[in-house]
C-alpha positions in Angstrom: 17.9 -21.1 -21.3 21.6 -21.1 -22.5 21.7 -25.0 -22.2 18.4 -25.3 -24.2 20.2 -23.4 -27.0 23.3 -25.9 -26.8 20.9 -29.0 -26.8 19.2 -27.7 -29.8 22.2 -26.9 -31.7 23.8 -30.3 -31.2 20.8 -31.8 -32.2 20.6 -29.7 -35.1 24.3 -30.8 -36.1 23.6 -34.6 -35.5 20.6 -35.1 -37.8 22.2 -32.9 -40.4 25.6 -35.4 -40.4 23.0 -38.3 -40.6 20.9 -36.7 -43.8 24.3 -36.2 -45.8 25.3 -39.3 -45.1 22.4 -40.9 -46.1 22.7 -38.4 -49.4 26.3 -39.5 -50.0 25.3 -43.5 -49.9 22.2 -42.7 -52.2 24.7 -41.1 -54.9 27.0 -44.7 -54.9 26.5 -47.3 -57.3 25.7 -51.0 -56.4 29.1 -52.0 -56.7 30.3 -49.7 -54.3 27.2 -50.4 -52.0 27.8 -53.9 -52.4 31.7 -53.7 -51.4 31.0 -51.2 -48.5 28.4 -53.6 -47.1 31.1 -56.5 -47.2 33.7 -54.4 -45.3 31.1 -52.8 -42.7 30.1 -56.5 -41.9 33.6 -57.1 -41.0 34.4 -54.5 -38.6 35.8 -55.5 -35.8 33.5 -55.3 -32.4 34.6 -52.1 -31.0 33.3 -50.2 -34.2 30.3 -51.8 -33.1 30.3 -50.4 -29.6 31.4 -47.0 -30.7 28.5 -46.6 -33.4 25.8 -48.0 -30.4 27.1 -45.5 -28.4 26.9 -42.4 -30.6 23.2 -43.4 -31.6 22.5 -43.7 -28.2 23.5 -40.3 -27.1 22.0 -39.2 -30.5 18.9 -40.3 -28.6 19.3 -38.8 -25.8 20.0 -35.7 -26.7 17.3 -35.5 -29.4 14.9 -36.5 -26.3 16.0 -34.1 -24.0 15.8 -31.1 -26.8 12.2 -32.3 -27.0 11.6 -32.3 -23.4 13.3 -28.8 -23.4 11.1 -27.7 -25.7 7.7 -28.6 -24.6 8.8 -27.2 -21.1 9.7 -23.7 -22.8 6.3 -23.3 -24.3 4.2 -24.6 -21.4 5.8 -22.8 -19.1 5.6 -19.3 -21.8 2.0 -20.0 -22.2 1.3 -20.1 -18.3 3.2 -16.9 -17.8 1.5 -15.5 -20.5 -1.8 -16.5 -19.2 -1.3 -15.5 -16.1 0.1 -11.8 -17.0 -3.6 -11.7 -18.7 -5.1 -12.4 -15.9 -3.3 -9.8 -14.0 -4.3 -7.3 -16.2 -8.2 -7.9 -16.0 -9.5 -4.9 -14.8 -10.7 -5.5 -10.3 -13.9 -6.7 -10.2 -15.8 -7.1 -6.7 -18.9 -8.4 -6.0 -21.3 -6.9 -3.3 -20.7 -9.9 -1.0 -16.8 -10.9 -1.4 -14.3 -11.2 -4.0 -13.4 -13.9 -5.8 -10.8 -16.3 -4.0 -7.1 -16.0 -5.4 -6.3 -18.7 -7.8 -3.2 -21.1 -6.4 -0.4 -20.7 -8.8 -0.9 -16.4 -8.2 -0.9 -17.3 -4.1 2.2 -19.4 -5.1 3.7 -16.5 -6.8 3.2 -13.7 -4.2 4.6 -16.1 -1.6 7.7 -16.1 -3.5 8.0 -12.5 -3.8 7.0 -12.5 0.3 9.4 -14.6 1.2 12.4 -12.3 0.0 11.4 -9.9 3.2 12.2 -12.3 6.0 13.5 -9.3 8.6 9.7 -8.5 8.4 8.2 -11.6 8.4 6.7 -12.6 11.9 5.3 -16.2 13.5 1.9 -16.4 13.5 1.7 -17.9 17.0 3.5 -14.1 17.7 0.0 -12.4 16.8 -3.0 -12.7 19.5 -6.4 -11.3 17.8 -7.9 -9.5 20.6 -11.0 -8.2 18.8 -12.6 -7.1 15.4 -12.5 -3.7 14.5 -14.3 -4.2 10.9 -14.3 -5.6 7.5 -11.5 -4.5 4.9 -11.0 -4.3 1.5 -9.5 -7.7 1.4 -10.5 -9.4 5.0 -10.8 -8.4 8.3 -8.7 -5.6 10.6 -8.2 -6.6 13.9 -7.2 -5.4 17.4 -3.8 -7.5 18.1 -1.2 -8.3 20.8 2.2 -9.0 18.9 4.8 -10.5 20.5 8.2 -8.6 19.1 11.7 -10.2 18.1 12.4 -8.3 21.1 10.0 -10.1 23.0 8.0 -6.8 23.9 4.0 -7.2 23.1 2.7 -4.3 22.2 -0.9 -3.4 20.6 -1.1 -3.2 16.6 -3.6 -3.0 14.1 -3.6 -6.2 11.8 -5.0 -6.0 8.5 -6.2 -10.0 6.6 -5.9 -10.5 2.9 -8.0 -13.3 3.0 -9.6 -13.4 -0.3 -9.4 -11.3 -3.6 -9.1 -10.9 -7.3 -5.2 -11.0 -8.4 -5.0 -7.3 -8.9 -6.1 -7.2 -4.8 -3.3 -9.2 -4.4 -0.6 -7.4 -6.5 -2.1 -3.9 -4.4 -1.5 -6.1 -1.2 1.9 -6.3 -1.9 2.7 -2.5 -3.3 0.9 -1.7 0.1 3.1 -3.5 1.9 6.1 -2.0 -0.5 5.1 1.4 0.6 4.8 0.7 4.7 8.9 -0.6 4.1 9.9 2.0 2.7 8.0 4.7 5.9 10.8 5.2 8.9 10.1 8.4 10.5 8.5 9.4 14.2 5.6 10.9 13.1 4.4 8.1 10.7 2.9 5.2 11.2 5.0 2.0 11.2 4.8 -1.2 9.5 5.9 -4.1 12.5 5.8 -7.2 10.9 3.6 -9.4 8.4 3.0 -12.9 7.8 3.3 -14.4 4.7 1.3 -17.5 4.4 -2.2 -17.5 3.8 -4.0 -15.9 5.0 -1.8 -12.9 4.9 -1.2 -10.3 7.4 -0.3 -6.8 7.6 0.7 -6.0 11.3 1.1 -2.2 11.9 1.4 0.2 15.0 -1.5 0.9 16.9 -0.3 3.8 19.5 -1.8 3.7 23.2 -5.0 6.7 23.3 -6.1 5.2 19.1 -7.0 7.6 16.4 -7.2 10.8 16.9 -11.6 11.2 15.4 -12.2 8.7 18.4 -10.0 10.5 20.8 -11.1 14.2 20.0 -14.6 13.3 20.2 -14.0 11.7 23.7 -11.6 14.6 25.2 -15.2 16.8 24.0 -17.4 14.7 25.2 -15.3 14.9 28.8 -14.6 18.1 28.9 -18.3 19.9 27.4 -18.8 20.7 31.6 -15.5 21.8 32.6 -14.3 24.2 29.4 -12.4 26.7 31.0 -10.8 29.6 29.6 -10.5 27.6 26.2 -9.2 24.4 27.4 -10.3 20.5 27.6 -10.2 18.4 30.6 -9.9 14.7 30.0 -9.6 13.1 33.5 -6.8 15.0 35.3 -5.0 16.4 32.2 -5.8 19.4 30.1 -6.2 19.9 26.4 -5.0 23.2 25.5 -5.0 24.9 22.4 -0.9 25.0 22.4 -1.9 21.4 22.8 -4.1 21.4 20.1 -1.6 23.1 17.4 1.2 20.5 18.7 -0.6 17.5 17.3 -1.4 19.5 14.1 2.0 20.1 13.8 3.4 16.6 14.1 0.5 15.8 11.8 2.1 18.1 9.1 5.6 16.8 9.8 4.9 13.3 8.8 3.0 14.9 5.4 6.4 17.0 5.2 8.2 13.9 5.6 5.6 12.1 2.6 6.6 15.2 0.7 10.3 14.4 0.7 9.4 10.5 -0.7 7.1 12.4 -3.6 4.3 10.1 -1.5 0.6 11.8 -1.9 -1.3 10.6 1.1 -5.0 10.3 -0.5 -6.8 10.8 3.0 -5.3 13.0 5.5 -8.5 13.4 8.2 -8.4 13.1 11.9 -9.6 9.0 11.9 -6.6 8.2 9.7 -4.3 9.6 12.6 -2.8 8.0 15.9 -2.5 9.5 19.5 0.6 8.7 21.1 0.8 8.6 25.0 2.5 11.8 24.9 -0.4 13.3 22.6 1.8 13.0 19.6 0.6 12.6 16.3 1.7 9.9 13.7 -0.1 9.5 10.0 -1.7 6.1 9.8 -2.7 4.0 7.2 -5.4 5.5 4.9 -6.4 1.9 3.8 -7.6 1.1 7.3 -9.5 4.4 8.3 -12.3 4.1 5.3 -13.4 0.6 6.7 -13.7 1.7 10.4 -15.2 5.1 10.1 -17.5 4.7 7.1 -20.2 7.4 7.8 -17.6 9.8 7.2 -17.1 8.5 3.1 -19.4 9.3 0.2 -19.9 6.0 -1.7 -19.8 6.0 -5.4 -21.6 4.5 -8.1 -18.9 1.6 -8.0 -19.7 1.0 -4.1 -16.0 2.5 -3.6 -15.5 5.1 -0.4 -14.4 8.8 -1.4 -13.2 11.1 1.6 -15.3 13.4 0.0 -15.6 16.0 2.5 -11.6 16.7 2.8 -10.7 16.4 -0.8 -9.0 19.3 -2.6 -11.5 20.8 -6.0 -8.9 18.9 -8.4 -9.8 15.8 -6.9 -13.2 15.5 -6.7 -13.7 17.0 -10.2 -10.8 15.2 -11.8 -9.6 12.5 -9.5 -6.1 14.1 -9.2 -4.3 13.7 -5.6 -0.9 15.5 -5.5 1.5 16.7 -2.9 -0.7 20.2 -2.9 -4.1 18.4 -2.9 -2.5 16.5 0.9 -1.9 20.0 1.8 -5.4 20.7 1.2 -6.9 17.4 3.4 -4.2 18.9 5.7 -6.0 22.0 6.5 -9.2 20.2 6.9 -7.5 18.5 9.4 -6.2 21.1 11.5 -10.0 22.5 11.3 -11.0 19.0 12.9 -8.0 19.3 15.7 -9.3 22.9 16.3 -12.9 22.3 16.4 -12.7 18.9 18.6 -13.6 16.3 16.2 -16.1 18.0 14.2 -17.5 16.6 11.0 -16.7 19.1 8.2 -19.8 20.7 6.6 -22.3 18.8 8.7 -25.2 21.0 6.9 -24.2 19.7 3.7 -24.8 16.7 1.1 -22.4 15.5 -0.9 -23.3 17.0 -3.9 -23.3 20.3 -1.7 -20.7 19.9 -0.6 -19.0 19.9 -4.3 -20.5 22.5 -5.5 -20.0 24.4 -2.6 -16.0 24.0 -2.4 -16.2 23.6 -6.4 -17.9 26.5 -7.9 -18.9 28.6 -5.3 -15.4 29.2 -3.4 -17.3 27.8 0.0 -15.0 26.9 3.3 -15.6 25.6 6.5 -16.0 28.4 9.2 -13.5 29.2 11.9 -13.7 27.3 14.8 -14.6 28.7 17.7 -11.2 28.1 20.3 -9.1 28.9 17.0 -6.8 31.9 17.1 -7.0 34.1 13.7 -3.4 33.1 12.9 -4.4 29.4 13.0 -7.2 29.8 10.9 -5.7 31.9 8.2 -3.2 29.4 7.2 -6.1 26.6 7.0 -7.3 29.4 4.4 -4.3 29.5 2.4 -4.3 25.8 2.4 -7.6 25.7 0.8 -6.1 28.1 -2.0 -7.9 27.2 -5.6 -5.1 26.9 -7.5 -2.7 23.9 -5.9 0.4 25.9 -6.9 -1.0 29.1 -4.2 -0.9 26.7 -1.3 1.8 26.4 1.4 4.4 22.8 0.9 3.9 20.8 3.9 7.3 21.4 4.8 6.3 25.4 4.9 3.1 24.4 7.4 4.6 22.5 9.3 7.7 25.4 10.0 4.6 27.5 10.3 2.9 25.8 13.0 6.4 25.2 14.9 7.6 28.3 14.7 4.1 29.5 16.3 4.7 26.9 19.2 8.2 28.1 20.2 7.9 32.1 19.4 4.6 32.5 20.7 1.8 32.0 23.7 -2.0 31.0 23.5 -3.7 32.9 25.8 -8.0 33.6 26.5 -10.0 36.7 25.8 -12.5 37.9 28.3 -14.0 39.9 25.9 -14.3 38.0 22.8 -14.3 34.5 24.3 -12.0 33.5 21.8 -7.8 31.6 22.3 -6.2 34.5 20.7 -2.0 34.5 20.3 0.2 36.8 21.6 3.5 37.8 21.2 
């Protein structure tokens, strides 16, 4: 831009020498004329030379202040125009999106390419199977091939087409997954960034946690004994049971300390480890492979209706406090072995239910009291009543270490002692 301005400005200079020179040979008589014509025809040749050089680079530079020029305002107006285009509100159809324009893909490749320690080969990625159809493409079942040369299994999300606001929320997706390094969340492994685009993120050994409570039910309906689970030859206990919870709500804690509001906290959006620990997945992923559980609006979008705090299904409002509330639903699901929350219930129930009539889901029955009353407080009205994630998660580890889950005979109930 700074050599544009220099151009110009010599340019500027040149033409304004020639007008006052042609002014000052306008104002001579013909006598003059007449006598200055003479003794300009008899300069010698390098006069000659000199003044064909200086029109030529007059020339020149007049051209390439032109060329400047044009190429400032073309390439303005197709910034311009493409900044518009950004802008325009999303717009999906009830097939598939609109494919991305080629000077936006060339633009996000750019911006791509400035995270190479991410960026993995796609011969690296083996598709094993499809899990479902995403927002933007589909998620897959992968085998990745590490820098490390460890394979492991990952979930791989496909931006294959969209509008250019899909593709701008691609990118701030991929953004927030960078910026996540803790044990208990999720990790981003790698991405690929030619078209079409992956995501590549961890996929932990026993899946998400919906699948893998419903399973450890399913398993152990015949052998419950004295409040436990049996899946195959290990137990799920209900110290068990409050250990995944808890590594659920250090990951939120962890989200608390980045001032990051998860917008789905539930049981499907979690992963079990091989150890039974818990990390916080993707929420982007969970609506597209466990759709039954979503309301759908008006728009066709999926709302996680059934774990959403009052200020966010009444204003659309998702906060630190309305995670904690999604939190305690999902502590109810870990408790009550994968159940759906307010199974009775429609969705417009279920709002006014939780809205207007103070309504919450029941205590499940292998939950001690203790458990269950700080779901309560997590359900709180008023966000600023309810526990920090930080404070649940202390909660529920302090309860692991200090005390013992133990059966009644009497009430048939996991009740804690001290």
């Amino acid at each position: 831009m700074k050599m544009e301005v220099y151009l110009t400005q010599c340019t500027s200079c040149l033409l304004l020498i020639l007008i006052l020179s042609h002014v000052s040979l306008a104002q001579t008589d013909e006598t003059t004329t007449t006598a200055a014509a003479e003794e300009f025809n008899n300069l010698p040749w390098y006069y000659w030379l000199g003044i064909a050089l200086a029109f030529s680079i007059t020339v020149i530079l007049i051209g390439s202040s032109a060329i400047c020029i044009v190429y400032s305002c073309c390439r303005y107006c197709k910034q311009r125009h493409r900044d518009e285009r950004v802008a325009l509100p999303m717009q999906r159809s009830p097939g598939y999106p609109k494919q991305v324009v080629q000077d936006e893909v060339d633009a996000f490749q750019g911006s791509m390419n400035m995270t190479d320690d991410w960026e993995l080969a796609r011969k690296q990625i083996k598709l094993v199977k499809q899990l479902g159809i995403g927002e933007y493409g589909p998620i897959y079942e992968a085998e990745v091939k590490l820098k490390t040369n460890v394979t492991v299994r990952s979930l791989v999300k496909v931006f294959q087409q969209g509008t250019s606001q899909d593709l701008v929320r691609f990118r701030e997706d991929i953004d927030e997954l960078m910026a996540f390094d803790h044990q208990s969340i999720g990790k981003l492994l790698g991405m690929v960034s030619q078209c079409p685009y992956y995501i590549v993120l961890e996929m932990t050994v026993n899946g998400d946690l919906k699948s893998f409570l419903l399973a450890t039910s399913a398993a152990g309906s015949t052998t419950k004994e004295n409040g436990r689970l049996r899946l195959g030859q290990a137990e799920l206990t209900t110290p068990q049971r409050v250990a995944m919870a808890t590594d659920a709500a250090c990951g939120l804690a962890y989200l608390e300390g980045l001032q990051y509001a998860h917008r789905d906290v539930a049981a499907r959006n979690c992963m079990v480890t091989q150890h039974l620990g818990i990390k916080i997945g993707d929420y982007r992923v969970g609506r597209y492979l466990f759709r039954s559980e979503y309301a759908v609006q008006v728009d066709g979008s999926l709302m996680p209706l059934r774990w959403m705090a009052p200020e966010s299904m009444l204003n659309n409002i998702f906060t630190v406090q309305s995670s904690v509330w999604s939190l305690g639903v999902l502590l109810w699901e870990v408790m009550s072995e994968g159940s759906f929350p307010y199974p009775e219930l429609s969705d417009s129930n279920v709002i006014t239910g939780v809205c207007y009539e103070g309504r919450r889901l029941p205590r499940p029955q292998y939950c001690p009291e203790q458990i269950y009353s700080l779901m309560k407080r997590c359900w709180h009205d008023n966000p600023k009543q309810r526990p920090r994630p930080s404070v649940v998660y202390k909660t529920l580890e302090t309860s692991i270490l200090t005390n013992r889950y133990q059966h009644s005979e009497n009430t048939g109930d996991a009740q804690l002692f001290y």
